[in-house]
N, C-alpha and C positions, 0 to 999 in steps of 0.2 A: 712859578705857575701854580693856580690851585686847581685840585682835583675835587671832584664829586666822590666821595667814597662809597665803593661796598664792602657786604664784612670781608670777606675774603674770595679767592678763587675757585672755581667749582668746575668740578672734574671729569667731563666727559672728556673722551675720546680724545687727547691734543695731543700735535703733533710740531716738533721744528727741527728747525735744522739748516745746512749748509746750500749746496748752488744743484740745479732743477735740472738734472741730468735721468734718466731712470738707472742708476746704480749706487751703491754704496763703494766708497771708497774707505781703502784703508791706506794712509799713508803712500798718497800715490801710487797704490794697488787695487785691486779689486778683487773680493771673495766671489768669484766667480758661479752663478746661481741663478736663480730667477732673476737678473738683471741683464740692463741692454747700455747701459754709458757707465760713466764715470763722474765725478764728483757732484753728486747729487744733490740739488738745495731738498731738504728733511722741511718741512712745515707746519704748523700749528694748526690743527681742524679742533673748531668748537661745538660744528653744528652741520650736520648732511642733509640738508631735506626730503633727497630722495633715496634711501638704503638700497645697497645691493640688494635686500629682500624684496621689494619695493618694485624696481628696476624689472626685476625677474616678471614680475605680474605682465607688465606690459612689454616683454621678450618680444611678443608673434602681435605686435600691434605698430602701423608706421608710423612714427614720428616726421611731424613738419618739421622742413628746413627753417623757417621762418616763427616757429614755435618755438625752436632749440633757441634761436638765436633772440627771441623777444625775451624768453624767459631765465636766458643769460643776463641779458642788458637790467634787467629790474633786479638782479643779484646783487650787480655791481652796484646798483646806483642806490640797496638800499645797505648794502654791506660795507663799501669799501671803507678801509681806516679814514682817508681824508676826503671831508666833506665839498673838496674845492676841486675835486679830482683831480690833485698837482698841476689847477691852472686847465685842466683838459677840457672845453666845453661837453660834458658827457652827454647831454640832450642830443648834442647835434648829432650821436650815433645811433639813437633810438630809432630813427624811421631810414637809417642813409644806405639799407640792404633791401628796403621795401617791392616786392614785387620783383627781384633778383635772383631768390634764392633759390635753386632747383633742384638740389640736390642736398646731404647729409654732409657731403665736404663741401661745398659752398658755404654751409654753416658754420662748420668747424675754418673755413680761413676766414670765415668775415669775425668770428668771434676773436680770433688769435690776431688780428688786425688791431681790433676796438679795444681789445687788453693793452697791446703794446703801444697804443696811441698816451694809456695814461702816466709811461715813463716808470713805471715799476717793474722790476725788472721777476719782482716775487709772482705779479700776477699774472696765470698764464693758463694756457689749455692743454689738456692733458687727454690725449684717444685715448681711447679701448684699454689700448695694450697699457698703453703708461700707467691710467688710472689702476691698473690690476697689477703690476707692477708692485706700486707703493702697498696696499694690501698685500702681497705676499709678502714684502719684506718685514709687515709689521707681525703677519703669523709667525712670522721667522722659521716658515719651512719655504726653501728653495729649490729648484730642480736644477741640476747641473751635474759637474763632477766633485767641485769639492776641492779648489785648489785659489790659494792667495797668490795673485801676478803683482812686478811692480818691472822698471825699467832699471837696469845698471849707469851706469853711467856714461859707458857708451851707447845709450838709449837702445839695449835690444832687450826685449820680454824674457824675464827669467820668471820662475815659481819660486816664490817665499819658502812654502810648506805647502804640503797636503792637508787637508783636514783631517783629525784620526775619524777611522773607519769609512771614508768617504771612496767614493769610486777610483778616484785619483790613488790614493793610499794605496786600494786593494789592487790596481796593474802596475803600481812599482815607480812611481815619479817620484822624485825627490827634491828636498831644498836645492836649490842651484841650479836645475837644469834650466839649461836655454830653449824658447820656444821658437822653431824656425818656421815651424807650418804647420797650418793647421785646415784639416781637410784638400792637402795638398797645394795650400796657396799659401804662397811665401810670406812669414810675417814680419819679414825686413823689413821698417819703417811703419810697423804697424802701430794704430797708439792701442792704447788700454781699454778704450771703448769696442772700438771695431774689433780687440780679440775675443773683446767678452759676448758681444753679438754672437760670433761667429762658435763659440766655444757652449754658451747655452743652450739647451734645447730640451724639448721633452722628454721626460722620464723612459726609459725603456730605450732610445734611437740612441746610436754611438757618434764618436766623434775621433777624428783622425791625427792625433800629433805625432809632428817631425821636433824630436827632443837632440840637442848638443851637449853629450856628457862629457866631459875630458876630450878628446877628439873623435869621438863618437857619433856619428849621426843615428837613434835611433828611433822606432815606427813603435807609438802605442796606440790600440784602438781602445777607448774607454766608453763605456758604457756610461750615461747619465741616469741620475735617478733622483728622488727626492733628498734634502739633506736639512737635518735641523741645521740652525746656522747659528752661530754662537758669537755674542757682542763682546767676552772676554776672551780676549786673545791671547792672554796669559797671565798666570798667575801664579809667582814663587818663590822663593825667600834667596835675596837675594846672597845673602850672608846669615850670620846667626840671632842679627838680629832686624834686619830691615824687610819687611815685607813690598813685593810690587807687582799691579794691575796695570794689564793696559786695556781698557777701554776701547774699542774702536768705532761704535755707533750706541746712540740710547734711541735708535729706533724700534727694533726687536720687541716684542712686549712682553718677552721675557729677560730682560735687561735688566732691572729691576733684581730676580732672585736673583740674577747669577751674578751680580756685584756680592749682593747679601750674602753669597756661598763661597765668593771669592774672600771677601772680607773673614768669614767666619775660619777658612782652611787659618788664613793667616793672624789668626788670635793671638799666635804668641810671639807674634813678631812687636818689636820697640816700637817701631813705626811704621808706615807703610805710603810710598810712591803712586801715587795715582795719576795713569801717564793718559792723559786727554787729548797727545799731540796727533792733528789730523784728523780728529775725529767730528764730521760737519753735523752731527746732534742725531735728531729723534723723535722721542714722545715726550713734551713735556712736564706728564705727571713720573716718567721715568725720572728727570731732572732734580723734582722736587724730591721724591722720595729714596734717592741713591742721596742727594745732600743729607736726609733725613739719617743717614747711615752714619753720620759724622758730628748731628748737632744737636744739644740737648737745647737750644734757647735760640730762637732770632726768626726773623721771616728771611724765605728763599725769594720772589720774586713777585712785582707785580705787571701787570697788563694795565693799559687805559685805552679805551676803546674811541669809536671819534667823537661821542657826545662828550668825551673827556671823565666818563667813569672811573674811577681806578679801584681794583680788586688785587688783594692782597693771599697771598699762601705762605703760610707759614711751616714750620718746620711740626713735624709732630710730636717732638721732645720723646723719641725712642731711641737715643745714641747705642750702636752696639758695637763702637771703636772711637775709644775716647786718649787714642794719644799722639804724639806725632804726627802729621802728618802733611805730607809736600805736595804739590798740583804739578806737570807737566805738561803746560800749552806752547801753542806756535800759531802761525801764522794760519793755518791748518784748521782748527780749534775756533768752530762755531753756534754759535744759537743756545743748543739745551747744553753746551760744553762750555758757553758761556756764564749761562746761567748757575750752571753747581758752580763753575771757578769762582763768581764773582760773590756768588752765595757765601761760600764758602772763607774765601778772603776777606771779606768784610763784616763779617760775623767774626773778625778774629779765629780763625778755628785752622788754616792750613796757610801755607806757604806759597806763592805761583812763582814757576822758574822757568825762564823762557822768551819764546818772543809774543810781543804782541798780536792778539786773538784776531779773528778774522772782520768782527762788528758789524753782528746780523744783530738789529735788536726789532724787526718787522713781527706780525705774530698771523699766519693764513688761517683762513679757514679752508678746507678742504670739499668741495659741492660733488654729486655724483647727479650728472645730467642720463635725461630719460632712454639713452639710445645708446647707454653704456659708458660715454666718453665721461671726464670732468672739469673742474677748473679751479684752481687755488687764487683764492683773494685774498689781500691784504686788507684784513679786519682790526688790527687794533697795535699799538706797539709793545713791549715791557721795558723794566725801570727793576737796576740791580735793588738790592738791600737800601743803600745811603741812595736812592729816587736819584740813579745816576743813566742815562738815554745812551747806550753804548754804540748804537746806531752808526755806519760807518767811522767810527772810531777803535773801537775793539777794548778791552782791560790788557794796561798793561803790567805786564808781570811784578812781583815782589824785586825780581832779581833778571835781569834781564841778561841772557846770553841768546846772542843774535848768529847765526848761520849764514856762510857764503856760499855761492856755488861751487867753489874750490872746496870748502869742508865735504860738501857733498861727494866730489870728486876722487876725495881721498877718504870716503867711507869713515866721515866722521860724523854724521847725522844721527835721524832715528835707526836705531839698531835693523829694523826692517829693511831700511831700505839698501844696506848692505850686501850683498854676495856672499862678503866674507864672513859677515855676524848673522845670517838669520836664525832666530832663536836662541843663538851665543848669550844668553843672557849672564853675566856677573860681574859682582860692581869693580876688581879690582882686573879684570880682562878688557871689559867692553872699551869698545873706540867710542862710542856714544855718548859728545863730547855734555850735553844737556844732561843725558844722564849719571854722569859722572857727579857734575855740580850738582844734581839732587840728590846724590847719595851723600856727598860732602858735609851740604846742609842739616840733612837727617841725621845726622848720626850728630852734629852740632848741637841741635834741640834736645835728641835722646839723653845727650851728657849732662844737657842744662835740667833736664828734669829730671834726672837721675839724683842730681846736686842736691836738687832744691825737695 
């Protein structure tokens, strides 16, 4: 297929990512924060037409039901990626609320209707709350306590880790503890969204956990409050000569330094692990510019939009870590996590070990409607490096090691997700059976360039 070209991509405000939840997930956990779900699709915004600046002007003025929803409808039909609206006659939903709407949820369900009619599952409505949501997550300050949840294997809520100096930290929770309640309701059979609801809240008001330490039942009350929220989850040599990042969102918009600070600690490391597993994406100038961290020549990604434009970004030729270096993706591993892997991989420049990527290759734009709510549309697709459409397909790995639920079961996964390993990070201890093979590997390359 030919494309119309432009020079390249231009860089406001984008956004992508994983599945349309309002929370970030980490590895089947959740940094518990300004968030309300779990495994959250991350999106692509090119373009807002009405700014929360904006928005504010007209606070203390009503908004027509039938206004929201007109000027929804002319979004879609001048935005959406595909011109055919996947087959969805779009006209016929221009006037089919006509003289219906009476109200500001009236508008918000006829709109969420007329989305889902076009079989996208990327485009959708987003209230108040949600749209404010994604904004805080990209300030990456949160309110909450400050603690990373995932399920054991006997599916009960345990804490990762506290955050350092986070509220959690400061009343004494620890890696392992078991979560049984919280504000006095039993979280047996709870999943990870409904704790995170429950466990969020504004700055200053407390929150109630029932914690199982050893056979312990004990009562913390924790104070929430704001918390920077930090996309690297860790970063430290795993021996004397391998360095490893794990990544867990390029949402944050400061994702970016703190790759660059993470990479810089580990300068003198031979190589360095950059674990992308579970990580549903972000910002994708974050994308481009953490690849940029790794590549002195090539282009990272392009977009084509529906008139079939393609716009290309290339790499900035600033490498400031030019050696070894291994990718860890799964199943997990979407969007802007897509796009460094594939960058990355096909530029010759890293290694992918793992299992195959999730394959979001959709690109949103992100709208803030007048009455505060918004709506994320499907604006355009991307195309790795070799013009490859990943698109429910995913990239798959260099070296493929694939995971069962029995692995899981015997704590042989992402190191996270373990009981026994949380934060146990080192290459010749971990059960982390992926990361074991990428330490393998690394240290393969290291020898081979040592040689040569």
């Amino acid at each position: 297929m030919k494309y119309k070209s432009l020079p390249q991509i231009q860089l406001p405000k984008l956004l992508l990512g994983l599945v349309l939840v309002s929370s970030l997930t980490i590895g089947g956990s959740t940094c518990l924060g300004d968030y309300r779900h779990c495994q959250k699709e991350y999106l692509i915004s090119t373009r807002i037409p009405v700014t929360i600046n904006q928005s504010e002007l007209y606070k203390n003025v009503p908004v027509l039901p039938e206004f929201l929803y007109a000027k929804t409808w002319e979004l879609v039909n001048d935005e959406f990626y595909d011109e055919s609206f996947n087959g969805e006659s779009w006209i016929y939903w221009k006037n089919k609320y006509q003289g219906k709407l009476t109200t500001l949820e009236d508008a918000h369900k006829a709109i969420e209707t007329a989305l889902f009619s076009l079989g996208d599952r990327y485009s959708r409505f987003l209230d108040e709350e949600q749209f404010n949501d994604e904004n805080s997550q990209i300030k990456a300050k949160l309110c909450g306590i400050g603690v990373q949840i995932s399920k054991n294997a006997d599916q009960y809520l345990y804490i990762i880790s506290p955050l350092d100096h986070s509220p959690a930290q400061k009343a004494g929770l620890k890696s392992g503890d078991e979560i049984v309640s919280i504000n006095d309701i039993d979280a047996k059979g709870m999943s990870i969204p409904q704790a995170a609801k429950l466990i969020k809240g504004l700055a200053s008001t407390k929150v109630n956990l029932g914690i199982l330490r050893g056979k312990d039942i004990l009562k913390f009350m924790v104070e929430r409050a704001e918390i920077p929220f930090k996309v690297v989850n860790a970063v430290k040599m795993l021996d004397s000569r391998i360095g490893y990042i794990r990544l867990n969102s390029f949402l944050s918009s400061n994702a970016y330094e703190e790759v660059k600070n993470a990479v810089l600690k580990l300068n003198n490391a031979q190589g360095i692990i950059l674990d992308l597993r579970d990580n549903p994406g972000g910002l994708l100038n974050n994308a481009i510019n953490i690849s940029s961290l790794f590549l002195n020549t090539g282009n990272i990604v392009s977009t084509v939009d529906r008139h079939g434009y393609k716009s290309t970004a290339p790499c900035n030729g600033k490498p400031i870590f030019a050696k070894p270096l291994v990718i860890l993706v799964n199943h997990g591993s979407a969007s802007a996590s897509e796009i460094t892997s594939a960058a990355l991989k096909e530029n010759n420049r890293a290694k992918l070990i793992g299992e195959t990527t999730y394959g979001k290759g959709l690109v949103q734009g992100v709208y803030h409607l007048l009455d505060g709510s918004g709506v994320n549309i499907t604006i355009a697709r991307y195309l790795t490096p070799n013009g490859t459409d990943i698109n429910k397909v995913g990239i798959k790995p260099d070296e493929v090691v694939n995971l069962t639920n029995k692995d899981y079961q015997n704590h042989l996964g992402p190191w996270w997700t373990s009981l026994q390993e949380p934060l146990a990070l080192n290459n010749s201890k971990t059960n982390d059976i992926q990361l074991k093979i990428a330490v393998e590997s690394l240290k393969k390359s290291i020898n081979q360039k040592n040689k040569s």
